[in-house]
C-alpha positions in Angstrom: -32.7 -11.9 54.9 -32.5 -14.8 52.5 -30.8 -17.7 54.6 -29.1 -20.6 53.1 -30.0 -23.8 54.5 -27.0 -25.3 56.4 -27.0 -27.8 59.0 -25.8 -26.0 62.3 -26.9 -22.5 61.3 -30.2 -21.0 62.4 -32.6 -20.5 59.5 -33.4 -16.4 58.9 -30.2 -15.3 61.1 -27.2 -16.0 58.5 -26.9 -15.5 55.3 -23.8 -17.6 54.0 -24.6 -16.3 50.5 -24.2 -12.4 51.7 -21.7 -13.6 54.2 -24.4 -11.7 57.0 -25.0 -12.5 60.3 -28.5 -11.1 62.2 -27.7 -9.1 65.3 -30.5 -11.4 67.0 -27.4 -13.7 67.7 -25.6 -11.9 69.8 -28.6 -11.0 72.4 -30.7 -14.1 72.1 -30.6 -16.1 75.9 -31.5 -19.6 74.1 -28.8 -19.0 71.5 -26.3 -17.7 74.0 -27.3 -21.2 76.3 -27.1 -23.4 73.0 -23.3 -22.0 73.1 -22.5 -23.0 76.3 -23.5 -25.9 76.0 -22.4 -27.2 72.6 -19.2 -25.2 72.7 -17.5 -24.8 76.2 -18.6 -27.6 77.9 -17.7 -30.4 75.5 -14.1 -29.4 75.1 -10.7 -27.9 76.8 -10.4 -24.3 75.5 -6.9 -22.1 75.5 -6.9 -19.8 77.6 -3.0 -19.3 77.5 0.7 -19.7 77.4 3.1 -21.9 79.5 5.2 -18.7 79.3 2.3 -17.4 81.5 2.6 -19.4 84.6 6.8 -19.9 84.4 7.3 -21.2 88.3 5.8 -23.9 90.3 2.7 -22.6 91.6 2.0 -19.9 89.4 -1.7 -19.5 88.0 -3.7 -17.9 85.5 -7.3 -16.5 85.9 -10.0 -16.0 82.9 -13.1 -15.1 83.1 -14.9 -17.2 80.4 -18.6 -17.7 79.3 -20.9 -17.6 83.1 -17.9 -17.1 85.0 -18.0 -13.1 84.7 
């Protein structure tokens, strides 16, 4: 897999030119903690609508990255 050379993408596991992605991604445990750390906890994520929690006291529950 031919990779172009892009800051923030992982040399040999995209291909921007082919638009492909390796599958290595998606099971890799140092990617997947590269993610959680770069991406969820440096900022606030939606996780829903006001139209969700319409009373005083409502709440809304996600599961969301570790918190399976």
């Amino acid at each position: 897999m031919t990779t172009a050379r892009t800051e923030g993408y992982r040399p040999g596991l995209v291909d921007l030119t082919a638009g492909q992605v390796s599958r290595e991604i998606f099971v890799n445990d140092e990617i997947y903690q590269e993610e959680l750390e770069r991406l969820f906890a440096r900022v606030w994520l939606f996780v829903g609508h006001e139209s969700q929690i319409p009373n005083p006291g409502d709440f809304l529950s996600r599961a969301w990255a570790r918190s399976r």
